[in-house]
N, C-alpha and C positions, 0 to 999 in steps of 0.2 A: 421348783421355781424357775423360771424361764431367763436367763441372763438379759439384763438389758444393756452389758456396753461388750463393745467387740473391738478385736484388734488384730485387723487383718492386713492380707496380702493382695491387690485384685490387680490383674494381670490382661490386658490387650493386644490385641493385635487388628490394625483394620485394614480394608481393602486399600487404601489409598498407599499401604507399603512404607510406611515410614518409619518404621521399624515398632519394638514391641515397648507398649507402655508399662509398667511397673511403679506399684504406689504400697506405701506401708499409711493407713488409716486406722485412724481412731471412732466410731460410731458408739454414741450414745443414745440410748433409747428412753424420754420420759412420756412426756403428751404427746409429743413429735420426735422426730429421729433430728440428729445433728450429726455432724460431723468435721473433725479435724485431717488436711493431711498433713503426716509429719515430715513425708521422705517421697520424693517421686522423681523418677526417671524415664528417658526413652533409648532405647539399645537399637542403634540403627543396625540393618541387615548389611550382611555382607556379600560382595557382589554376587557370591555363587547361590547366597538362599535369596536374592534377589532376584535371580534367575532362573529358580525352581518355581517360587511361590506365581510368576510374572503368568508360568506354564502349567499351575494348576490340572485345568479344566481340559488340558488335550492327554494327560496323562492316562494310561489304564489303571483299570483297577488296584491288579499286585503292582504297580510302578509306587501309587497312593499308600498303598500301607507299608510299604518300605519309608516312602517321605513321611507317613504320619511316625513310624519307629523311631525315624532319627529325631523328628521335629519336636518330640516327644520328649526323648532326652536333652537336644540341644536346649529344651524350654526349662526344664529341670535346672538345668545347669547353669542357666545365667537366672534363675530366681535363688537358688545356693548364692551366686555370688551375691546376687541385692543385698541377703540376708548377713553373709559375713562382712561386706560395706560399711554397710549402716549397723552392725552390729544388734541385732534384731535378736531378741532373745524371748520376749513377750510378745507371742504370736495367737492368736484361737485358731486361724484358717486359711488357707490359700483360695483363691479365688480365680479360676486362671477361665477364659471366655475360650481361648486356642484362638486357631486364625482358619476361617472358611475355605474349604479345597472349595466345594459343590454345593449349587443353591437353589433348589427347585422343585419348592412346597406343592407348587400346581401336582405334582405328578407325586408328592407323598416321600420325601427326602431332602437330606443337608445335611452336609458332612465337615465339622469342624477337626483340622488334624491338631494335634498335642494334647488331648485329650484321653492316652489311655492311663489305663492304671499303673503304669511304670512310672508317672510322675509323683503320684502318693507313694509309690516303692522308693525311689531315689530322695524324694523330700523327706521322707519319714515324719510327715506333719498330715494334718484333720485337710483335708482336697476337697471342692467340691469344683464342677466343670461339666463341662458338655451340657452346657444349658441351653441349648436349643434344638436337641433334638424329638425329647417329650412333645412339646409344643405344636411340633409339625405332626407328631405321630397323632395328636389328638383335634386335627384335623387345621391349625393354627398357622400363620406364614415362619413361624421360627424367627422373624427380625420386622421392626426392631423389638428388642426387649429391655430397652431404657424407660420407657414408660412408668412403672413402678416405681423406679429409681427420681423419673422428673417430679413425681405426686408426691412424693416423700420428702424428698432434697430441695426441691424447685417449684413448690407451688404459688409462691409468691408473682410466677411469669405464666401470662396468659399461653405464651406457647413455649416449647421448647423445640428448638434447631441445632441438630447438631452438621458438620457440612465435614463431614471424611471423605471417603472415597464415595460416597451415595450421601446426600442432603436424608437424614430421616427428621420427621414432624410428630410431636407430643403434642397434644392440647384436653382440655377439659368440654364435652357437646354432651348435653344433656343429664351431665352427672355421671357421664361413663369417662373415661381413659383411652383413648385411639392416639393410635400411633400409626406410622406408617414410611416406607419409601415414597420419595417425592424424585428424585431425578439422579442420575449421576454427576460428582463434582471432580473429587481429586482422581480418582481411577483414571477419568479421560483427561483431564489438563494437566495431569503428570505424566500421561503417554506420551503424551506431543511434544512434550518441551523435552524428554529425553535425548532428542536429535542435537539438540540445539548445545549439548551438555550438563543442561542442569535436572536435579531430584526433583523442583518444584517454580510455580512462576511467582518470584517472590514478590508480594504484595500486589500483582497481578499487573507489575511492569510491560512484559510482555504485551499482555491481553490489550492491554490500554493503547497502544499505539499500532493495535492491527483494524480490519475494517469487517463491519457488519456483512457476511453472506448473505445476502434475503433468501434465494433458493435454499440454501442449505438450513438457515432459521427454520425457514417454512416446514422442511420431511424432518428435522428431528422434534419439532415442536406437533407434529402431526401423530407423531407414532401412537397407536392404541394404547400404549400402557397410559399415558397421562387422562383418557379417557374413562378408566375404571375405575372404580368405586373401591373404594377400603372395605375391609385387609388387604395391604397389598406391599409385594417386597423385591427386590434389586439383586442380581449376583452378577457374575464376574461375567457368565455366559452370555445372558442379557445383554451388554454391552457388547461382547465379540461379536456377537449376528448382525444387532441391530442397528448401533450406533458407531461402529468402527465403519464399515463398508458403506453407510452416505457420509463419513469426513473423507473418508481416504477417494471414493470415487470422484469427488469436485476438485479433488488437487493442488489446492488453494497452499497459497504462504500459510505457514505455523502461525504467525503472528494473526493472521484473518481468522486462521482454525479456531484459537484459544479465544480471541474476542468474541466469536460467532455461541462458541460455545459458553463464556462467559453470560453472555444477553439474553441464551437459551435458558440457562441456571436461574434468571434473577426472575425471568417471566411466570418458569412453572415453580419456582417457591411462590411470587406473590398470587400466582393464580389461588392458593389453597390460605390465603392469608384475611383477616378480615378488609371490607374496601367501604364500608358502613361508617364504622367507628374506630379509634384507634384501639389500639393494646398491645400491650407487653412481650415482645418477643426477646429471648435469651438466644445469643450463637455462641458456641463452642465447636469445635474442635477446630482442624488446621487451616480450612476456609476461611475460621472468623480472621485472620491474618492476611488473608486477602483484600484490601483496604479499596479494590477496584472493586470486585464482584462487590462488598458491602453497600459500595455508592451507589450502582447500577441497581439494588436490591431495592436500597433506600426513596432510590428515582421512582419505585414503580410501588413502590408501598402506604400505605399512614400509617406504619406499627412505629412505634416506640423500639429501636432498634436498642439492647444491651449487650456489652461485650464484655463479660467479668473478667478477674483477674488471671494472669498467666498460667497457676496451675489448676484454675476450672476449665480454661478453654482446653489444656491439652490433658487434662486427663479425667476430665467427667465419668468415660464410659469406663478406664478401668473401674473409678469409685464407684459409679452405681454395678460393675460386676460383683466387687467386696461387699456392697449390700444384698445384693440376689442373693449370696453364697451365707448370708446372714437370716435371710429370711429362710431360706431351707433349713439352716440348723437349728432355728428357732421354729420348724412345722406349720411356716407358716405360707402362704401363698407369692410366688415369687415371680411369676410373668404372666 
């Protein structure tokens, strides 16, 4: 007989760097899944793994799997600590997503580091992880793979938006499930304001009192990717070529940067938004905290904008990781 309640561990980390999320959940499986969180935290980075992970994509090869060794144990090692915290003693699984070195399905790869088996060796618990390398290999973009998780958890919202380091889109077209990359969000408006000294532009203070580029609007709002057709997905690379060298060549105030890019954000979400009729849009993650970008969104949309409570906006993606990691131990299909 197939277990229908679980009690796991599911474990993120996303491009936007803000450090790793960590949740202890309860899932219960009848007609529909539920679920409860009981415990959930986020472990900011310290400045030196702030520093590696910032430099990913220029690293070689052996440099990578020396970071994935350490990243591997350091990940071990702050889910030990959750677990002695919270005193977590009734466990079924860990569910650990890692965090993206490398992303680039087009060409048949994506490399998620803390994901070897030294974590199931050190946890001495049931692991399941590196969920998105199958995916790509079977010809698929590898991200997002929340989708599953929105149909199960979240289907009462016509669409689901999550706004991390890359805005990805859930929604329900023609009885299928599509998900997808829609733009970059925190990856770049956490680069910029770094100068300025802060992690993030809180509530998007900044952005709000800087001034629309139109030139600079016009090449990032131009670029091919918003042009293609679904399946389609976002990495750290993408951004280095494409989107860093027209901010940085116009040389504009920080405050013009983030606004510019702000307005870029609100356009190509509402662009994939309905413009017909209204519906039901969910945002999660550290965007929805952005209380600028959500007006700016709002100004260009008719969805029914919903911002749930604190610990759905910031840890959705680890819970729906603890359910992936739920559906593979139950053999059942999971992205």
């Amino acid at each position: 007989m197939i277990k229908s309640e679980f009690k796991v561990i599911g474990v993120m980390s996303g491009t936007s760097l803000d450090g790793i999320d960590l949740i202890y959940a309860h899932f219960k499986h009848t007609t529909n899944w539920s679920f409860s969180i009981v415990k959930a935290e986020t472990v900011p980075y310290s400045t030196e793994w702030l520093n590696c992970l910032r430099q990913l994509v220029s690293y070689s090869k052996t440099e990578l799997k020396t970071i994935d060794e350490d990243y591997t144990v350091y990940l071990a090692n702050l889910i030990l600590a959750f677990i002695d915290k919270h005193s977590i003693t009734d466990l079924d699984v860990v569910c650990s997503h890692g965090h993206t070195a490398l992303h680039n399905p087009e060409q048949g790869f994506t490399y998620q580091i803390g994901n070897l088996p030294k974590l199931a060796k050190i946890l001495q618990k049931n692991v399941v992880c590196d969920f998105r390398i199958q995916d790509v290999e079977l010809g698929g973009q590898g991200a997002p793979l929340v989708p599953i998780g929105d149909a199960l958890l979240f289907s009462d919202y016509d669409f689901c938006l999550n706004l991390g380091g890359f805005a990805n889109v859930s929604t329900e077209i023609k009885g299928e499930r599509i998900a997808f990359d829609v733009c970059p969000v925190n990856i770049v408006l956490n680069h910029y304001v770094q100068p300025l000294g802060f992690n993030y532009d809180d509530r998007g203070k900044l952005a709000s009192v800087g001034m629309v580029n139109a030139e600079l609007l016009h090449q990032l709002n131009a670029l091919p990717f918003y042009e293609s057709d679904y399946p389609k997905s976002l990495g750290l690379e993408w951004v280095v070529q494409y989107i860093f060298p027209l901010i940085d060549a116009q040389d504009l105030d920080v405050h013009d940067v983030l606004r510019t890019c702000v307005e870029h954000i609100a356009i190509q979400i509402a662009k994939i938004l309905p413009v017909s009729k209204p519906a039901s849009l969910l945002i999660t993650g550290g965007g929805a905290y952005n209380s600028f970008l959500i007006k700016r969104l709002q100004s260009l949309s008719i969805c029914n904008i919903i911002i749930p409570n604190d610990a759905v906006v910031e840890y959705k993606e680890a819970l729906i990781f603890g359910l992936l990691g739920i559906l593979k131990l139950r053999g059942e299909v999971n992205c």
